[in-house]
C-alpha positions as CSV (number, residue, x, y, z in Angstrom):
1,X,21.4,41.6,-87.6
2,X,18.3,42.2,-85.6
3,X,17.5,41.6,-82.6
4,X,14.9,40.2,-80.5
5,X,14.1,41.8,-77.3
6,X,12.7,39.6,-74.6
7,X,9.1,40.4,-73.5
8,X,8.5,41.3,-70.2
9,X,5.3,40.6,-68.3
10,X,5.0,43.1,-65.3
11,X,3.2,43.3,-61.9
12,X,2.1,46.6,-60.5
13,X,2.6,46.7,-56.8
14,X,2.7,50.0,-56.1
15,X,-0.8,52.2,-55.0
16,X,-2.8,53.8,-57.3
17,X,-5.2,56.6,-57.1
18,X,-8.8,56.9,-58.5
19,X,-8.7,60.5,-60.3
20,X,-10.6,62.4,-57.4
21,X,-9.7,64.1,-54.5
22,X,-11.1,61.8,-51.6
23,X,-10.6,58.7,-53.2
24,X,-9.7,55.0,-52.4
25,X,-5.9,54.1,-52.4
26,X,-4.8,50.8,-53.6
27,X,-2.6,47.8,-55.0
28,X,-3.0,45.0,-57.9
29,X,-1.1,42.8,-59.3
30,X,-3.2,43.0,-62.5
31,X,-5.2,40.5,-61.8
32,X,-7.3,41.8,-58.9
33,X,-7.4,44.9,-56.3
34,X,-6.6,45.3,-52.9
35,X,-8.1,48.7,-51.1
36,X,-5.6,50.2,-49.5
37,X,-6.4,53.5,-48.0
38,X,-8.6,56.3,-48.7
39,X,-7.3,59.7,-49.5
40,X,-8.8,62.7,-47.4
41,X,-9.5,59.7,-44.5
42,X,-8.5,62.5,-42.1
43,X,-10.6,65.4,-43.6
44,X,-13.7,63.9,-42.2
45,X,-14.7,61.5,-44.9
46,X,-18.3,59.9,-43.4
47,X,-19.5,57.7,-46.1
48,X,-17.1,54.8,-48.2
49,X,-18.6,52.8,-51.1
50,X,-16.3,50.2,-52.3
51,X,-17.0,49.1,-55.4
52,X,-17.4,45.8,-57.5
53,X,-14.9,46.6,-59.8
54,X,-11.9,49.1,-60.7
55,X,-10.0,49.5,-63.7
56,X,-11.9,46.6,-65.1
57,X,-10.2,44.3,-62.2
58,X,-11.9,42.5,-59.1
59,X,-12.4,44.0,-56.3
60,X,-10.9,41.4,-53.7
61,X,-9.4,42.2,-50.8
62,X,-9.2,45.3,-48.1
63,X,-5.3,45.5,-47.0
64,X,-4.5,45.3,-43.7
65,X,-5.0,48.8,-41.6
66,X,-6.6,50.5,-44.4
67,X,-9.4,52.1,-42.5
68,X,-7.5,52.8,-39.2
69,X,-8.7,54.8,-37.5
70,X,-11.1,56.4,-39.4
71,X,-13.2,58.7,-37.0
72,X,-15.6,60.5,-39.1
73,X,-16.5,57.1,-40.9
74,X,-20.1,56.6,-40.4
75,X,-21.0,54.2,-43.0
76,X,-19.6,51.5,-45.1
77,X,-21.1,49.7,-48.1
78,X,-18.5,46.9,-49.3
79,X,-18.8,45.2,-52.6
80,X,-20.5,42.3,-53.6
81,X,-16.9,41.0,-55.2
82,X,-15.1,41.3,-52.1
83,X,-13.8,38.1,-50.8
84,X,-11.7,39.5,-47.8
85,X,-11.7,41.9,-44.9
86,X,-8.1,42.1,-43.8
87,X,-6.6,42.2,-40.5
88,X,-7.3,45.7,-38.5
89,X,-9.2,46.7,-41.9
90,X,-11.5,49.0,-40.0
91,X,-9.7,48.9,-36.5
92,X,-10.9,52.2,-34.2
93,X,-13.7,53.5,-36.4
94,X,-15.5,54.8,-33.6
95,X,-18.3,56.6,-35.1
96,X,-19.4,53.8,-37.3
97,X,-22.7,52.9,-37.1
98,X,-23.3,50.8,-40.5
99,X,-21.4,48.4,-42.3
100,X,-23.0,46.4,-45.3
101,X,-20.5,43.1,-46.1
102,X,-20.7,41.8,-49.5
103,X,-22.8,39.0,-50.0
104,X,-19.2,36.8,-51.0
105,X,-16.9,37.6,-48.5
106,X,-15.3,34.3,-47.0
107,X,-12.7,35.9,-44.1
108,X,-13.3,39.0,-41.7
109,X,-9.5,39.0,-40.8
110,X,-8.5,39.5,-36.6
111,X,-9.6,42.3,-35.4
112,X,-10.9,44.0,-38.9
113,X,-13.9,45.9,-36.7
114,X,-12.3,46.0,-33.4
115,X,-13.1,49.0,-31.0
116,X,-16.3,49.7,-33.4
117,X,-17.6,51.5,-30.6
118,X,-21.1,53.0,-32.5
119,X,-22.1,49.7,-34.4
120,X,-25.1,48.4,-33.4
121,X,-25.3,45.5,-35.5
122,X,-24.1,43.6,-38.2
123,X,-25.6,40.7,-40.6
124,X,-22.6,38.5,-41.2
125,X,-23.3,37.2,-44.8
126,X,-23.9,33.8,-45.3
127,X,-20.2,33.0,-47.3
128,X,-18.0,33.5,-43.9
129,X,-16.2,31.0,-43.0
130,X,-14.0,32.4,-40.8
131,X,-14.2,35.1,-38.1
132,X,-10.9,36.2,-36.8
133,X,-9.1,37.0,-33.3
134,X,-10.6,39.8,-32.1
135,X,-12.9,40.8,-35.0
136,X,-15.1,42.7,-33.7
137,X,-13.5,42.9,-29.9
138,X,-14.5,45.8,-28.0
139,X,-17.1,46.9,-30.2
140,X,-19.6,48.4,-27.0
141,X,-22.8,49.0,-28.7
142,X,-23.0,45.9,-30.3
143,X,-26.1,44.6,-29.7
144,X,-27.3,42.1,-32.3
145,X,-25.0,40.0,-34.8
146,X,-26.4,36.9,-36.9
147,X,-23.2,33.6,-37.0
148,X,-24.5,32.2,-40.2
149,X,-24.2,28.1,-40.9
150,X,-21.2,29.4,-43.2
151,X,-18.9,30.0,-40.6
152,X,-16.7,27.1,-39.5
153,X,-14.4,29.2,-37.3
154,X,-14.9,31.8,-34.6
155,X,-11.7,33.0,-33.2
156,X,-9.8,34.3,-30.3
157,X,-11.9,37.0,-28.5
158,X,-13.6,37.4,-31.6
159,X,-16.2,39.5,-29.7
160,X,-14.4,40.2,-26.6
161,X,-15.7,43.1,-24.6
162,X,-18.7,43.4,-26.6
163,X,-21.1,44.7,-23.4
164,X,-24.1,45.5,-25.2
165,X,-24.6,41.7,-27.3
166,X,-26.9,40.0,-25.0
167,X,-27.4,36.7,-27.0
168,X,-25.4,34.7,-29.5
169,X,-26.6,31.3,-31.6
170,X,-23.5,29.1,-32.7
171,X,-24.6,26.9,-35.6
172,X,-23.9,23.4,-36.5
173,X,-21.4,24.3,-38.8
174,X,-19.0,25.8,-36.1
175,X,-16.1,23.2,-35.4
176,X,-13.9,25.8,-33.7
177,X,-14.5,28.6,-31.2
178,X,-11.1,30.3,-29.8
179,X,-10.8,31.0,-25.7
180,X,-12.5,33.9,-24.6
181,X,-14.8,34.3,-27.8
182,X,-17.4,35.8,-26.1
183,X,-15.5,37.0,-22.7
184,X,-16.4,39.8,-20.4
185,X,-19.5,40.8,-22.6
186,X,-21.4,41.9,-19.6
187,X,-24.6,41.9,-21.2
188,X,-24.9,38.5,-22.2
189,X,-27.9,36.0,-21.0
190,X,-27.3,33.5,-23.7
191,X,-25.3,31.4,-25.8
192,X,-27.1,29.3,-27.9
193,X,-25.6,26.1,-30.1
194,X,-28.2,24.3,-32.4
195,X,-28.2,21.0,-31.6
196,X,-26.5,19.7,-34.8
197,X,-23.4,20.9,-33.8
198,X,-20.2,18.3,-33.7
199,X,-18.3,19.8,-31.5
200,X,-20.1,22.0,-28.8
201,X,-23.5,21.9,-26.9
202,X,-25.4,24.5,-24.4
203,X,-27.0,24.4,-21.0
204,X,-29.6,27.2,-19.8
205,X,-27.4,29.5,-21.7
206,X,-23.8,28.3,-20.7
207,X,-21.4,26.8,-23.8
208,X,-19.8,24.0,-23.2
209,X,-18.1,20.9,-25.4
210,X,-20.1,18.6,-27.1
211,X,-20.2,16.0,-24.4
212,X,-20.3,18.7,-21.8
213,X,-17.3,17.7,-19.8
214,X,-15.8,21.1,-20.7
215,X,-17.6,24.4,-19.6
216,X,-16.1,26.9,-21.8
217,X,-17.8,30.1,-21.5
218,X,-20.4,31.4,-18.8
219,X,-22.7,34.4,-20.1
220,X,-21.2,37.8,-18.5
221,X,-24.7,39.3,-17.6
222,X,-26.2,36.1,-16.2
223,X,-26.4,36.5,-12.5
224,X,-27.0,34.7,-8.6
225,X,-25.5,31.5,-7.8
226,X,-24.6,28.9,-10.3
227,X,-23.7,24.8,-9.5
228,X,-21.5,23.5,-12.1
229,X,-23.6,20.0,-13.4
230,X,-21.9,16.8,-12.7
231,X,-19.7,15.4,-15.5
232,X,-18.1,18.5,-15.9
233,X,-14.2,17.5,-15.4
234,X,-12.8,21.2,-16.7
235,X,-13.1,24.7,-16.8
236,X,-11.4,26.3,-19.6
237,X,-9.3,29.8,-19.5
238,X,-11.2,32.6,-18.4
239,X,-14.9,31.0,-18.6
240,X,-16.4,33.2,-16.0
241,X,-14.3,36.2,-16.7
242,X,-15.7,39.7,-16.1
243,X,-19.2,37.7,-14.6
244,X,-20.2,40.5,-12.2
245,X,-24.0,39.8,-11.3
246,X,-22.5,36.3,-10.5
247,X,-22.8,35.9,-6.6
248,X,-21.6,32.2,-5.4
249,X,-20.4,29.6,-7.4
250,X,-20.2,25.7,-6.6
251,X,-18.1,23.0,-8.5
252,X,-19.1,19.8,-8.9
253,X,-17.4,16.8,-7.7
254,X,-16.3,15.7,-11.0
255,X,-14.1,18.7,-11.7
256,X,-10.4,18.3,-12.1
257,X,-9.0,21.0,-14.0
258,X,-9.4,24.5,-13.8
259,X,-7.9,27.0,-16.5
260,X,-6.0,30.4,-15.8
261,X,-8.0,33.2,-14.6
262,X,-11.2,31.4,-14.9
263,X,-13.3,33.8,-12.0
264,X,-10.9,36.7,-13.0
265,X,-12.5,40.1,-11.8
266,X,-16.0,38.4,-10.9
267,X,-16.2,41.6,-8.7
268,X,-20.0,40.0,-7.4
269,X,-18.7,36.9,-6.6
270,X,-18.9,36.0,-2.5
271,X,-18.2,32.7,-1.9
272,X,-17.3,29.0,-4.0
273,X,-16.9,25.7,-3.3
274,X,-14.1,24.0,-4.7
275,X,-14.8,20.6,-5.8
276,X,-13.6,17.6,-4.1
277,X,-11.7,16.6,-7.5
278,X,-9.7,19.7,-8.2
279,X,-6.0,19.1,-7.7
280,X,-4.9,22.6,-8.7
281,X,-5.7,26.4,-8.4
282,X,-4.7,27.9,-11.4
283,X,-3.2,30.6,-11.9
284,X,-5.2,34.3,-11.2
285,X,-8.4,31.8,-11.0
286,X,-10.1,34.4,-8.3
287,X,-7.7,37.5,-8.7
288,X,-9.6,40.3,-8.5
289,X,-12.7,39.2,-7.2
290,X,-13.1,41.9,-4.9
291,X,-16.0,40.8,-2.9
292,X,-14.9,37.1,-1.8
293,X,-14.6,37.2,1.5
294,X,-13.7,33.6,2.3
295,X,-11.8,30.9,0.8
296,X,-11.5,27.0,2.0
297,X,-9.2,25.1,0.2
298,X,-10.0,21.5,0.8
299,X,-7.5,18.1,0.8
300,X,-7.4,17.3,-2.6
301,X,-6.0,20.3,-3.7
302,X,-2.2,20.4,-3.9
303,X,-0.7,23.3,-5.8
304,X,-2.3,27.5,-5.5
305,X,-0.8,29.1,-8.3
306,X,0.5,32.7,-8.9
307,X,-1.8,35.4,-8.0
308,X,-4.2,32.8,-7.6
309,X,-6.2,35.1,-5.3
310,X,-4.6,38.3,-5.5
311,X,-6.5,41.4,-5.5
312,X,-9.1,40.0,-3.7
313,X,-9.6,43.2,-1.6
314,X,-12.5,42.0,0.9
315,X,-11.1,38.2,1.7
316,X,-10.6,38.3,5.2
317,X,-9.5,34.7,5.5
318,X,-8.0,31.9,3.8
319,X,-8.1,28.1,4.8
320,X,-5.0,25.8,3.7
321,X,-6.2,21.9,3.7
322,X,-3.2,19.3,3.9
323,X,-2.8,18.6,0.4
324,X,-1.2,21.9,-0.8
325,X,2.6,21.2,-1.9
326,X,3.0,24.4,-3.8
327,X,2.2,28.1,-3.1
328,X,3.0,30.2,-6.1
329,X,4.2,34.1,-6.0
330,X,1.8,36.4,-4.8
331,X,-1.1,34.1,-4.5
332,X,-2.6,35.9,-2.1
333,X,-1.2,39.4,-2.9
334,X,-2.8,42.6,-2.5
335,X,-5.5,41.4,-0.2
336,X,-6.0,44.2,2.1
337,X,-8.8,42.9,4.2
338,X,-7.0,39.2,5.0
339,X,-5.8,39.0,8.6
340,X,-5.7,35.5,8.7
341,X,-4.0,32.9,6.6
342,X,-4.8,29.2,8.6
343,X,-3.1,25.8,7.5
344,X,-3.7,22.5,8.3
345,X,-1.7,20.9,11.0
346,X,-0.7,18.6,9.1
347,X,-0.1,19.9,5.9
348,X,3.7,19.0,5.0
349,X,5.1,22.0,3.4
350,X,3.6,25.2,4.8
351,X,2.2,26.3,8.0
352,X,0.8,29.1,9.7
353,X,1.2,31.6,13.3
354,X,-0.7,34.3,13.8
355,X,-2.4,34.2,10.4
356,X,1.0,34.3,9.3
357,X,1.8,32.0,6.1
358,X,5.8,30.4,6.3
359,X,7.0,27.4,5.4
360,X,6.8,24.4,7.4
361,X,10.1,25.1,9.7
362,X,9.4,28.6,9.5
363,X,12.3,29.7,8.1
364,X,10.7,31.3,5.7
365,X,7.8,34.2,6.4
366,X,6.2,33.9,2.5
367,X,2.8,36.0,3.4
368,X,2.0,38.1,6.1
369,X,-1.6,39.2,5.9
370,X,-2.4,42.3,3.7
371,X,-4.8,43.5,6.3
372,X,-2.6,43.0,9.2
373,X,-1.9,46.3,10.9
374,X,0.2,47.5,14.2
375,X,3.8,46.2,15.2
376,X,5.1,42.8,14.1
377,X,7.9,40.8,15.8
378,X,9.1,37.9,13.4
379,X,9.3,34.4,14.7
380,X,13.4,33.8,15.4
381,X,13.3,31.3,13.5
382,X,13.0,33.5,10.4
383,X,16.1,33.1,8.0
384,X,14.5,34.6,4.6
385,X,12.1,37.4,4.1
386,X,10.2,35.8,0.5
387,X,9.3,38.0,-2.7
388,X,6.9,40.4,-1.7
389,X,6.1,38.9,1.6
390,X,4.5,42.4,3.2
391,X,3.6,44.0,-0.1
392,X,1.1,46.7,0.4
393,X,0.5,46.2,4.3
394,X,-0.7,49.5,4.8
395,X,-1.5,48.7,8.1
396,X,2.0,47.4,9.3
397,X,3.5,50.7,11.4
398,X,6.8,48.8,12.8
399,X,8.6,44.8,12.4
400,X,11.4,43.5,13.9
401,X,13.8,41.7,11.6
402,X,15.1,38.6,13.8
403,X,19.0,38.3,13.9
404,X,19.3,35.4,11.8
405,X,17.2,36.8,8.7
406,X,20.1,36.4,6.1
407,X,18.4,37.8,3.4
408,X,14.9,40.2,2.0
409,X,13.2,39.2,-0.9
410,X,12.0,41.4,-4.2
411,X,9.6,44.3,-2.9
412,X,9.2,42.4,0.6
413,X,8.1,45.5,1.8
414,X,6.7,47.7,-1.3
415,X,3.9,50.2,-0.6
416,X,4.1,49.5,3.4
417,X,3.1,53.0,3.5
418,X,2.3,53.0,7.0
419,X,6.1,51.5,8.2
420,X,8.1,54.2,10.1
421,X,11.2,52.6,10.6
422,X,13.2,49.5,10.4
423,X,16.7,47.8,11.3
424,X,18.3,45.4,9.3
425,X,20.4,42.8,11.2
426,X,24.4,42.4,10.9
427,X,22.9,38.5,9.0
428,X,21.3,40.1,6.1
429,X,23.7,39.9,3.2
430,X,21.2,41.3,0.4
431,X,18.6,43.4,0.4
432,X,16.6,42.7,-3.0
433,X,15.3,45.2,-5.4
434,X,12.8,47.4,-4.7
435,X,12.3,45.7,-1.0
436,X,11.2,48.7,0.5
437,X,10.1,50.7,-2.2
438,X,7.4,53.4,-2.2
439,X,7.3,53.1,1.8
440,X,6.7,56.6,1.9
441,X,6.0,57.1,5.8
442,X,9.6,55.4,6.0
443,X,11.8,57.9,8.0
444,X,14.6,56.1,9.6
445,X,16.3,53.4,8.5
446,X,19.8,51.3,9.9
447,X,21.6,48.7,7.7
448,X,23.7,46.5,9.8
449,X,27.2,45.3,8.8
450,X,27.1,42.2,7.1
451,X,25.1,43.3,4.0
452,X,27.1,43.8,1.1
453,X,24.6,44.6,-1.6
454,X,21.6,46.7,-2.0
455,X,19.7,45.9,-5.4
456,X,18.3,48.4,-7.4
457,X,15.4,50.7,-6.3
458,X,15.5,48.7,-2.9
459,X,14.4,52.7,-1.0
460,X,12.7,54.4,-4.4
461,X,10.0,56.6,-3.8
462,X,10.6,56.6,-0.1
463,X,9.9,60.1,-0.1
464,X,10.4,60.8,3.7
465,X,12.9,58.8,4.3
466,X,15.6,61.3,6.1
467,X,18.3,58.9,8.4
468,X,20.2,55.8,6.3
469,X,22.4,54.7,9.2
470,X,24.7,52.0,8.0
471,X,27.3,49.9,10.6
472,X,29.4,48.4,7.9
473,X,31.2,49.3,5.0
474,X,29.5,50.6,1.7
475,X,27.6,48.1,0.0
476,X,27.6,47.5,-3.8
477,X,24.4,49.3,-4.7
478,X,22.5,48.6,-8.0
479,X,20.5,51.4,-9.8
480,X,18.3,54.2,-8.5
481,X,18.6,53.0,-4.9
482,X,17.6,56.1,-3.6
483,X,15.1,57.4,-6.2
484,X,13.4,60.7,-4.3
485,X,14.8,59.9,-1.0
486,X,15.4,63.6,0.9
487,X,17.4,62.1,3.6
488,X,21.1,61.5,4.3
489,X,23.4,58.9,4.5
490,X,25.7,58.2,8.2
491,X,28.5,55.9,8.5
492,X,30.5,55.0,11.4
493,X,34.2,56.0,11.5
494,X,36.2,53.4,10.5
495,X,34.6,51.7,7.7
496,X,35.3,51.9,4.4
497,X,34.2,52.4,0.5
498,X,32.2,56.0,1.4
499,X,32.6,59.4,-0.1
500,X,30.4,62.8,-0.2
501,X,28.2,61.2,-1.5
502,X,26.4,57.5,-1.4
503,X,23.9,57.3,-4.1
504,X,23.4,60.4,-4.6
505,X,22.9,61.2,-1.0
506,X,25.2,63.3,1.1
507,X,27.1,61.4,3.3
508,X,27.9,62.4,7.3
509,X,30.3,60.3,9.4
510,X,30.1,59.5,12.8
511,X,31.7,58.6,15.8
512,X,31.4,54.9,17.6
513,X,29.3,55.9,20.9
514,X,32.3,56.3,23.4
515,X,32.8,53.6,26.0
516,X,33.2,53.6,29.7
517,X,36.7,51.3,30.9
518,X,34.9,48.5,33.0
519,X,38.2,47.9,34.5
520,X,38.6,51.8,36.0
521,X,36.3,52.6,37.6
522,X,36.0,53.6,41.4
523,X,37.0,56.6,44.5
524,X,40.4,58.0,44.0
525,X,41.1,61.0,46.1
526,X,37.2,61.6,47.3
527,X,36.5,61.8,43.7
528,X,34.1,59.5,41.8
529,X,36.5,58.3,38.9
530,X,36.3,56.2,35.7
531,X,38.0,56.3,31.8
532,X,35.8,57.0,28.7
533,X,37.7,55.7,25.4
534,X,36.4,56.9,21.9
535,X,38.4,57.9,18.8
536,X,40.6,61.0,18.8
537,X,38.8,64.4,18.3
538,X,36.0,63.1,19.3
539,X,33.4,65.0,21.0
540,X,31.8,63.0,24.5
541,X,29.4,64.3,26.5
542,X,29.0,62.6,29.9
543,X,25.5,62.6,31.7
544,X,24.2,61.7,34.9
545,X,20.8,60.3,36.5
546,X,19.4,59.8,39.8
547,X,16.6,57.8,38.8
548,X,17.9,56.5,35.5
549,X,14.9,58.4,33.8
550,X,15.9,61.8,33.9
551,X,19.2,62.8,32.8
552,X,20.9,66.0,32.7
553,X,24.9,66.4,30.8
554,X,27.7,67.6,33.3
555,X,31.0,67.7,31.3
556,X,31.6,67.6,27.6
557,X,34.9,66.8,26.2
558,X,36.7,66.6,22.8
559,X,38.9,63.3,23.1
560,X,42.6,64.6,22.0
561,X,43.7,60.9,22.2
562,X,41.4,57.7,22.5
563,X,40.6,58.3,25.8
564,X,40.3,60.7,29.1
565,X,39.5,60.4,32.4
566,X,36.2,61.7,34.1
567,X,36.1,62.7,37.8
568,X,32.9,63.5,39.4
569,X,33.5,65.9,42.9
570,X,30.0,66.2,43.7
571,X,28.8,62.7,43.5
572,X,28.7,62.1,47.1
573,X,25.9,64.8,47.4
574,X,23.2,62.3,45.7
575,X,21.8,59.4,47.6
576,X,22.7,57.3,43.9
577,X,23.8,58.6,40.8
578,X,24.1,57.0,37.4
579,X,26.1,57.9,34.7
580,X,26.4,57.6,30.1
581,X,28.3,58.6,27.7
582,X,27.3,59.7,24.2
C-alpha cells in the first residue's frame, strides 16, 4: 500500500545572504523581506542602497538595530517598497549625512535615526504617519526637516536634542505630539501649527493645545523675558526645558498646574513670578537654573516638591508664603549661594531661624542654607537631623549637635568638605547611611554612647579622617562604613563588642580620664593631699597651674589598684595652685 505523505508548507526565518561580500543580511517569511544587517558594516562600508525587491519578494521592513552603529555610513538610499523603518534601524550613524526615504514608508520606528549627528536634513515623505519616540533625538546638525499632512503622530522626544533645527510647522493632520517632542533644541525660534489643526494651536512661536489653555513646548533658542497669556491653566512636563537665552519668566493668574521639570536647566533664567493660581511646585520645576537668584513663593501655593529648586547654584534667597503644607526632599538642595531660607510667620507647618528651614516646633532642622559658612550651634530644640539637611555646605567648618538630637538623616552631612570635626550626643541612636560621607577635611570625630547603629558608608571617602572616638559599646555597623578612612578607631575601657579591628580600622583602647575623690581632699602632715581613682595599670599624670592657663606635670603614676594617693610638699611655696589629672 502507498502512502501519502503530508505536504508541508514552510517559513524561512533564518538570515540570508545576497552572494557578495559586503552585502545586506536578512529575513522572510516568503512573502516579504526584512533587512537585517549588512555584512562588512564594520569594514567601512559608506554607501547602502536598499533595493525594491530581492529574490522576487518585497522589500518591507528594516529590522530593528540593523544599522547600529554604522560609522562609515555616509549615505542611504531606501526603496520605494519599503513600508517600515524599525526601531534603532539607523541608531549612532554618526557620519551620515544623506538619507533618501522611500516614497511609501508609513512608520519611522523610535529612535530609527537617533544620534545622527552629521544629517543635515531630511524630507519626510508624504505616506508617514507615524514618527516614533526619539526618532531622530539627538541628531545635532539637523537643521531642516519637512512634517508632511501624512503624519498623524509625532512621538516622545521625537527630535529631542536636535540643536541645530531652528523651525518646525505641525500640520492639521497631527492629532498627537508626545512630551518633550521638540525639547532642549536650542536653536529653535519657531513652532508653527497650521490653523486647521484639531488638536493644537501656536502663539508667536510657542505650541500650545488647541484652546490654548495648555502651553506645551517653548522654542529652546527664543530668548528675554516671556509673560505666559491669560487663559493658560497648565504647563506641561518640561515646556521650557534647556531654554537658555530665556531671562525672566511671568505666569499668568490663570495658571494652576505646573508639570515636572518645566524650567529644568534654564541656565539664563533670573527671576519668575509664580502665578496667584498655582497650588503646587512641581517636582525639579527650576532645578538647575543656575542663575535664579531669588525666589518668592506666594499664598496660594501649598506643596514644593522634590528638588524643586535644587541646583540652583546662584539663589541666594528663598521666600516661604503661608500656604506651603509640604516641602519635598531636597528642594532646595545643592544651592551653594542660598544663605537665607525665610517663612512666613504664620505659615502652619514650617518655619525659619537664621535662614535656617525646620519644621514648625523646630524639632526638626530639614535645610540649612547651602551657602552658609563658619560654625553652627543647632537650636536645642533639635530632635532629628532630616535627609540631607547640610548636603554640600562647603562652607560649614564646625556644628554643635544639641543633646536631644536622637537621630541623623541619609547624607545629612555629605560633601561638607570644609567640616573639621564633630561630636555626636549620647541621644543619637542611628546614624544614617552615608551622613557624613565624602567630608574629606573631617579629622576628628566622637560617637557618644547611646548610638547603636552606624548605616552603611555613614564616613566613606572621608579621607582625613584620623580619630573615631566612641564612648559606648560597638555599634552594629552596615557596609563600607569606613571606605578610605586612614584613621583609627578608640574605645573606652569597659565597653564591649570591640576587637583589633572595627571596620577595618585598627582599634586602640583607652582609659576613663582618672578622677580626683571630692571627699579627700585637704592638709595632712604639712602636705597638700587628695586621692585620684582610675582603673588598674593605668597610667595618671598629675599637673599643676598657678593661673589655670599654664600647666606644667609634677608626678606620673601607673595605678597598681584603682586608686593612689597624691601629696604635694611644695604647695605652700605658691601664692595658689591648681591641680588635673589626665
Amino acid at each position: 500500500m502507498k502512502l501519502k505523505l503530508p505536504v508541508l508548507t514552510l517559513v524561512c526565518l533564518l538570515p540570508l545572504l545576497l552572494p557578495a561580500q559586503n552585502a545586506l543580511t536578512f529575513s522572510t517569511n516568503n512573502i516579504a523581506i526584512t533587512i537585517t544587517g549588512y555584512v562588512g558594516a564594520s569594514s567601512g562600508v559608506t554607501n547602502v542602497v536598499i533595493p525594491t525587491t530581492i529574490n522576487g519578494y518585497p522589500v518591507l521592513s528594516i529590522g530593528t538595530y540593523a544599522f547600529y552603529s554604522c560609522t562609515s555610513l555616509t549615505n542611504v538610499t531606501i526603496g520605494h517598497g519599503m513600508t517600515n523603518i524599525g526601531y534603532g534601524a539607523f541608531w549612532d550613524c554618526d557620519s551620515m549625512t544623506n538619507a533618501d526615504i522611500g516614497t511609501n514608508v508609513l512608520n519611522i520606528d523610535d529612535y530609527a535615526f537617533h544620534s545622527c549627528n552629521s544629517l543635515p536634513s531630511v524630507t519626510i515623505p508624504n505616506s508617514v504617519t507615524n514618527i516614533g519616540d526619539g526618532a531622530f533625538s539627538e541628531s545635532y546638525s539637523l537643521a531642516g526637516v519637512m512634517i508632511p499632512d501624512s503624519v498623524s503622530s509625532i512621538g516622545y522626544g521625537a527630535f529631542r536634542y536636535c540643536h541645530s533645527l531652528t523651525s518646525v510647522t505641525v500640520s492639521d493632520h497631527v492629532t498627537n505630539i508626545g512630551m518633550d517632542a521638540f525639547a532642549a533644541c536650542d536653536g529653535m525660534t519657531n513652532i508653527t501649527v497650521l490653523e486647521g489643526n484639531p488638536a493644537y494651536s501656536s502663539t508667536n512661536g510657542v505650541l500650545f493645545n488647541k484652546f490654548q489653555t495648555t502651553l506645551i513646548q517653548f522654542p529652546g533658542g527664543l530668548g528675554g523675558s516671556y509673560t505666559i497669556p491669560d487663559g493658560v491653566t497648565s504647563i506641561s512636563d518640561r515646556a521650557f526645558q534647556n531654554c537658555n537665552n530665556l531671562t525672566n519668566v511671568t505666569m499668568a493668574n490663570s495658571i494652576a498646574l505646573l508639570g515636572d521639570y518645566v524650567f529644568y536647566n534654564c541656565i539664563g533664567l533670573t527671576s519668575v513670578t509664580i502665578g496667584n493660581g498655582v497650588k503646587n511646585i512641581s517636582e525639579g520645576t527650576f532645578s538647575y537654573c543656575t542663575n535664579l537668584a531669588s525666589v518668592t513663593i506666594p499664598d496660594n501655593v501649598t506643596s514644593i516638591e522634590n528638588v524643586a529648586f535644587a541646583y540652583c547654584t546662584s539663589l541666594r534667597s528663598a521666600t516661604i508664603g503661608n500656604g506651603v503644607t509640604n516641602i519635598g526632599a531636597g528642594a532646595f538642595q545643592i544651592c551653594t549661594s542660598l544663605t537665607n531660607i525665610a517663612v512666613a510667620a504664620g505659615n502652619p507647618a514650617y518655619s525659619s531661624g537664621n535662614g535656617v528651614l525646620f519644621n514648625k516646633p523646630q524639632t526638626t532642622l530639614i535645610q540649612f542654607p547651602g551657602g552658609g559658612s563658619g560654625s553652627y550651634t543647632m537650636p536645642s530644640s533639635v530632635t532629628n537631623i532630616g535627609n540631607n539637611a547640610f548636603a554640600y555646605c562647603a562652607g560649614l567648618t564646625s556644628v554643635t549637635i544639641p543633646a536631644g538630637v536622637r537621630s541623623i538623616g541619609d547624607g545629612a552631612f555629605i560633601h561638607c568638605r570644609g567640616l573639621t570635626s564633630v561630636a555626636i550626643p549620647n541621644s543619637v541612636k542611628s546614624i544614617s547611611s552615608v551622613a557624613f560621607g565624602a567630608c574629606i577635611g573631617l579629622k576628628t570625630v566622637t560617637i557618644g554612647n547611646g548610638v547603636t547603629n552606624i548605616n552603611s558608608s555613614a564616613f566613606g571617602g572621608c579621607t582625613t579622617l584620623t580619630n573615631l572616638t566612641f564612648f559606648g559599646n560597638a555599634p552594629t555597623l552596615g557596609s563600607s562604613v569606613f571606605t578610605s578612612v586612614p584613621g583609627k578607631v578608640y574605645y573606652y575601657y569597659g565597653t564591649s563588642g570591640w576587637g583589633a579591628t572595627y571596620g577595618g580600622l585598627p582599634t586602640v583602647m583607652l582609659y576613663w580620664p582618672p578622677q580626683i575623690a571630692g571627699n579627700n581632699v585637704g592638709v595632712q602632715s604639712g602636705n597638700f593631699r587628695f586621692t585620684i581613682t582610675g582603673v588598674s595599670n593605668q597610667t595618671i599624670v598629675v599637673e599643676a597651674s598657678t593661673n589655670l592657663v599654664n600647666w606644667q606635670p609634677i608626678r606620673t603614676n601607673t595605678l597598681t589598684s584603682t586608686s593612689t594617693n597624691f601629696t604635694d610638699p611644695q604647695w605652700g611655696n605658691y601664692p595658689a595652685r591648681f591641680y588635673r589629672a589626665r
